[in-house]
C-alpha positions as CSV (number, residue, x, y, z in Angstrom):
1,X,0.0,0.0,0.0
2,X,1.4,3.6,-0.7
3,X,1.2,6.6,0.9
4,X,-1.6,8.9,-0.3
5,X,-3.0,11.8,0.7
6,X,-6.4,11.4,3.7
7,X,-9.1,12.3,0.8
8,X,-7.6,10.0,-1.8
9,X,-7.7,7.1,1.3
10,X,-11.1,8.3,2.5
11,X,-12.6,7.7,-1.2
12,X,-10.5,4.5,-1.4
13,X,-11.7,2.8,1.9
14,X,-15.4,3.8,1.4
15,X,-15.2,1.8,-2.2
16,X,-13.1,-1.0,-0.7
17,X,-15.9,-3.6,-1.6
18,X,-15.6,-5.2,2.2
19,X,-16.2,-2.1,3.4
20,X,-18.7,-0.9,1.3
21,X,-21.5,-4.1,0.9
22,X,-21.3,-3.7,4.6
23,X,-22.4,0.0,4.5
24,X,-19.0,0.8,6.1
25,X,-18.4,4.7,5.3
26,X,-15.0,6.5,6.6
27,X,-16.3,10.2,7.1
28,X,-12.7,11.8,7.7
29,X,-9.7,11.1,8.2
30,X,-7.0,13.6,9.6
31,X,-4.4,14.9,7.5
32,X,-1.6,13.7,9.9
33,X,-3.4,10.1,9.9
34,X,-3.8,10.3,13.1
35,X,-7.2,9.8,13.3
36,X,-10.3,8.5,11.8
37,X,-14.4,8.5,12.0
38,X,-16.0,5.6,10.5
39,X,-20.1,5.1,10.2
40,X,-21.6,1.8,10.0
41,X,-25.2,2.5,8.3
42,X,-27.4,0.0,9.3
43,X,-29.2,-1.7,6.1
44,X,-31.1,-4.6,5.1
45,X,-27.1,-5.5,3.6
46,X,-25.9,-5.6,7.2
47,X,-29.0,-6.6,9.3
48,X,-29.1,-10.0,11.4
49,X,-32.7,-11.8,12.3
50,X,-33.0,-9.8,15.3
51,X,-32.8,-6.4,13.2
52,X,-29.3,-5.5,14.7
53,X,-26.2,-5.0,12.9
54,X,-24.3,-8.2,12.1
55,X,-21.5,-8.6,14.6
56,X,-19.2,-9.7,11.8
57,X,-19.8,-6.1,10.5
58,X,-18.9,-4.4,13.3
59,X,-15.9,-6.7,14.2
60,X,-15.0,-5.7,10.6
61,X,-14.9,-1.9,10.5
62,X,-12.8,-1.6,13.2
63,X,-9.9,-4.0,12.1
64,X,-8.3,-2.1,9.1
65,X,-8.1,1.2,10.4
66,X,-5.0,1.2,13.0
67,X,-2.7,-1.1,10.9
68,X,-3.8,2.0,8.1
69,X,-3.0,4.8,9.7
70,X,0.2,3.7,11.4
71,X,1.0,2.7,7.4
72,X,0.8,6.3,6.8
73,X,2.7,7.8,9.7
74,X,5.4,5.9,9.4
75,X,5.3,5.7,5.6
76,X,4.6,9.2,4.7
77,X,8.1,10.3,2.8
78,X,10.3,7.7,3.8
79,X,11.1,4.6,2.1
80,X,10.4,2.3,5.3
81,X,9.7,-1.6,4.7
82,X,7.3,-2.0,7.5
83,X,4.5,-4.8,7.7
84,X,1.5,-3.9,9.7
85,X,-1.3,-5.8,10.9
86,X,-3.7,-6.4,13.0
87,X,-2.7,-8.9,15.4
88,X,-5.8,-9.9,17.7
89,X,-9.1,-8.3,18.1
90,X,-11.7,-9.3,21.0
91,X,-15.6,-7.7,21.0
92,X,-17.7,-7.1,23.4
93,X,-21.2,-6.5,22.1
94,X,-22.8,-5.2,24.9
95,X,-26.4,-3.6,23.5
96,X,-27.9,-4.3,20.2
97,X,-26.9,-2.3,17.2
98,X,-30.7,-0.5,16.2
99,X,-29.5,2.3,14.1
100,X,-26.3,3.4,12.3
101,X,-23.3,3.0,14.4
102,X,-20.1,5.3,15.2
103,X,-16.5,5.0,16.0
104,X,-13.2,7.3,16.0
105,X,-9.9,6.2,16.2
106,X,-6.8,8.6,17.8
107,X,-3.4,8.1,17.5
108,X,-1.6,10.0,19.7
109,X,1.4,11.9,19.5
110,X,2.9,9.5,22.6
111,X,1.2,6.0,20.6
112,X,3.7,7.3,17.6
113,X,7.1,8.3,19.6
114,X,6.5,4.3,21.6
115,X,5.5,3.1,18.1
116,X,9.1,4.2,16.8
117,X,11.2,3.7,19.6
118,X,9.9,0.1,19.7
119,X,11.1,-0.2,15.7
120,X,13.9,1.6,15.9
121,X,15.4,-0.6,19.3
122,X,13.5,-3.9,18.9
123,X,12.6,-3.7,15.3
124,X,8.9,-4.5,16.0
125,X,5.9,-2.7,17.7
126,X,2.9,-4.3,19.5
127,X,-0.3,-2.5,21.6
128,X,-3.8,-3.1,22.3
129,X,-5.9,-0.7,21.3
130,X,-9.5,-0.1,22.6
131,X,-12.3,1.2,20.7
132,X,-15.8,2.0,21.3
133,X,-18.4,1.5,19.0
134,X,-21.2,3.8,19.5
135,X,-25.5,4.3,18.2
136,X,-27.1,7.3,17.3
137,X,-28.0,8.2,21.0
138,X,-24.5,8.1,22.1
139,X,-24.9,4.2,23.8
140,X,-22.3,2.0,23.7
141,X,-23.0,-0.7,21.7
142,X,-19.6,-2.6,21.5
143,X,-16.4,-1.9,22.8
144,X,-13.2,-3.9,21.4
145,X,-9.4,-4.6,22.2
146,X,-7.5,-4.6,18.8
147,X,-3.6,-5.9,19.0
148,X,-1.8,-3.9,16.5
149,X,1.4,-5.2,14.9
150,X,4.5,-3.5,13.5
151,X,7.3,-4.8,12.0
152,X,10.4,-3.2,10.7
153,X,11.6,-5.8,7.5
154,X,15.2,-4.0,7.9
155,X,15.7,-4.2,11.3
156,X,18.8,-5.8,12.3
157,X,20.9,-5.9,16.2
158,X,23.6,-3.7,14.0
159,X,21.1,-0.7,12.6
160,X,20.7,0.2,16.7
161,X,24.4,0.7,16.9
């Protein structure tokens, strides 16, 4: 994946077909890539038997979005070979999803300094990450632990010296 700009990758994740048939909609991203508000629209595309939104849905709009933005921080104007992914998730659905759903993800300033530290040292980068999923009415619907994963492909015990 390259490094584009956040309206290019906002256009780009909303017609991500995954995304998309599940009426998964980025509504901004920051320019820094630090940060990101998804919607989830709830539709007769996404709609289990009860009339909530699938839990698979959910479970999937939150997993691309940290392993994307850290792509971009620590992408943006270098030529690092870094492999990021999404490591381990855990939900807990804790009120039916009845109408569209919300989310925001924050990097913060601190999350990136660690983040680099950790690749530059180590050569890999791992934290748990929670995020809550929110209704129209401001209710938490689901709240989730993603593990995000870094790895820096040139890393060796002699690039520290």
């Amino acid at each position: 994946m390259m490094v584009v700009s956040a309206n290019m990758l906002k256009w780009a994740m909303r017609l991500y077909p995954p995304l998309l048939f599940q009426r998964i909609w980025v509504i901004r991203f920051k320019k820094d890539f630090t940060g990101t508000t998804v919607k989830i629209k709830k539709s007769i595309l996404n709609k289990n038997y009860n009339g909530s939104i699938f839990g698979g849905t959910i479970f999937a709009a939150v997993d691309p979005f940290y392993p994307v933005l850290f792509h971009q921080i620590f992408n943006a104007g270098k030529k690092r070979k870094l492999k990021i992914w999404s490591k381990s998730a855990r939900i807990n659905f804790l009120k039916p999803a009845l109408s569209d759903l919300f989310f925001d993800i924050i990097i913060t300033e601190m999350d990136i300094a660690y983040a680099d530290k950790a690749l530059k040292t180590m050569g890999k980068y791992e934290n748990t990450f929670q995020i809550e999923v929110y209704n129209d009415q401001g209710d938490i619907c689901a709240s989730l632990l993603n593990e995000v994963y870094l790895r820096d492909m040139d890393f060796t015990e002699k690039s520290i010296n």
